[in-house]
C-alpha angles and dihedrals in degrees: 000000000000095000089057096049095046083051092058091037088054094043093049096048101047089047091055098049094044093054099042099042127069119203127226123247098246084055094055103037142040116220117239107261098015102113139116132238132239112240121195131180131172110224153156117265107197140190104041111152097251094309097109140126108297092232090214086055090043121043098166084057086075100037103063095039083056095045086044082046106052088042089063089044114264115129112220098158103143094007120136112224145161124165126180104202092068125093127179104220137178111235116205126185135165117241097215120216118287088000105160135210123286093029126123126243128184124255141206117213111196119175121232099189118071091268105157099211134009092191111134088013121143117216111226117219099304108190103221104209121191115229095267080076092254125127111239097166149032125216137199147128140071129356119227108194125197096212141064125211131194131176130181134191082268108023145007132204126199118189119189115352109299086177093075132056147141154229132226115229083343095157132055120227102248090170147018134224112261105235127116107212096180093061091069124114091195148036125215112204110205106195108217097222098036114222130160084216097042082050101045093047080054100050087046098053096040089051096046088047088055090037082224138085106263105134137074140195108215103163142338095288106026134068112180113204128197114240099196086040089068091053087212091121104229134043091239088066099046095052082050093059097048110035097075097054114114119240123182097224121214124213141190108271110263155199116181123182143185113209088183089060103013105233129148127210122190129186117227099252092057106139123177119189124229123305150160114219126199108196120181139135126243107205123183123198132189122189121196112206113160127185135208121241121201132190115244110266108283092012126134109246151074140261124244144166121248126208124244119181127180116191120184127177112199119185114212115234086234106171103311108223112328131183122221111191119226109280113241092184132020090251092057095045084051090054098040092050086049092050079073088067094211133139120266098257088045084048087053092053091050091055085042087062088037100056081042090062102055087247096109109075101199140076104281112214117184118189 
């Protein structure tokens, strides 16, 4: 009962909030040219407590803290070492957009040896490079890891991931990203979640703001706006001028579940047609009880065991046939689907069989 309460009480309130509330338009596109890059570097990660790469696991391990070694002087050709308190990591990080140099950026640290915690480790000087091969960071300092990990003589216990951390701004900004925003003419808009209706609501905000014709659908995910149209002199303030109106966006009707958890999300344009719904559960069950049977005192013969099988197959009253009318608003599909009084992974395979049947009108998405 309270699952089906909490599942009216989730669609209304998203319904409600999705038809009374408009979006702006930074929250609904992405500008043409306003991204940021992927970053990767491969690096040594030092002074762990004895949970460090296992160097006969990890080659690679030695190598690079020789490699790092000899750079900085110290000559180890020949030497025998193995250290536990050492891990080779990949370090990732996001170069925002228009990000200069000198500035910080986060990074995350992950171990690919077979270290066992990262926790108080300290990252050495990782080049990041972008996927052109240049180096555009630099990234050191302390580790903080989201995990803790503990081993005994008998047992060990690992809560969270202690192999991956990260590190504030952990890298300095060495390189920009060549590209001269200001130069555009003009200005492509990519809405995340591409729709005609969602577009054209967009073209025709952003043209009644400038009180001229300066942007253009020109399909459902691009709106493709004039820079020298809009006579404010440079593609920053234009943006300026149009990210924060509001749009009211528009989407594809939808039922999303998840059969691991059992939760149900409906959009708030979900219709289902008529129908009628029988819902009950077939259960079979088998129970072994075998005897002994033994041969009269004196008597020739042997003891054996008889079998001695009982199979029942009980069918659960579930709901009967019931009739769910066509739901003419989220809130009365929601009630009609409840009136079944079924669980909520009883309630996904009946719109399974619904959606089967031609009667839900809406994309079914199952996870």
């Amino acid at each position: 009962m309270i699952a089906r309460v909490l599942f009216i009480g989730m669609a209304a309130l998203f319904a409600n909030a999705a038809a009374s509330e408009s979006i702006r338009i930074k929250d609904l596109v992405e500008f043409d040219g306003v991204r940021s890059n992927d970053l990767v570097g491969y690096g040594l990660v030092v002074g762990l407590a004895g949970t460090g790469d296992g160097l006969r696991n990890s080659p690679f391990t030695e190598e690079i803290m020789s490699n790092l070694l000899e750079r900085l002087g110290v000559n180890v050709t020949g030497e025998k070492f193995q250290p536990k308190n050492v891990a080779a990591v990949f370090v990732t990080a996001a170069l925002p957009p228009f990000a200069r140099a000198g500035g910080r950026i986060d990074v995350t640290v992950s171990a690919i040896g077979d270290a066992k915690s990262l926790l108080g480790g300290t990252l050495v000087m990782t080049p990041l490079n972008g996927a052109d091969g240049q180096i555009y960071a630099v990234a050191q300092g302390t580790i903080i890891a989201g995990g803790v990990f503990a081993e005994g003589q008998g047992a060990k216990v690992t809560q969270g991931v202690p192999t991956a951390g990260t590190i504030p701004s952990g890298a300095h900004i060495e390189r920009e990203v060549q590209f001269d925003f200001s130069q555009m003419h003009s200005v492509r808009l990519a809405l995340r979640a591409p729709d005609f209706t969602t577009a054209a609501r967009i073209e025709g905000v952003i043209n009644q703001a400038f009180g001229a014709q300066v942007a253009v659908m020109q399909d459902a995910g691009t709106v493709a706006l004039n820079i020298d149209a809009t006579k404010l002199g440079s593609p920053a303030r234009a943006i300026a001028a149009l990210e924060n109106l509001l749009v009211e966006p528009e989407a594809r009707a939808r039922v999303v579940v998840d059969q691991r958890s059992g939760t149900i999300v409906m959009d708030e344009d979900v219709r289902i047609s008529h129908v009628a719904i029988a819902q009950g559960n077939l259960t079979l069950r088998v129970d072994e009880m075998p005897q002994v049977s033994q041969p009269n005192p004196f008597a020739q013969g042997e003891t054996i065991v008889v079998p001695n099988s009982k199979v029942s197959i009980q069918n659960a009253p579930g709901t009967g046939l019931a009739e769910v009318q066509g739901g003419a608003s989220l809130s009365e599909v929601v009630a009609g689907l409840n009136a079944l009084g079924v669980a909520p992974h009883d309630m996904i395979d009946i719109l399974k069989s619904i959606n089967a049947a031609g009667a839900l009108h809406a994309e079914f998405l199952v996870n």
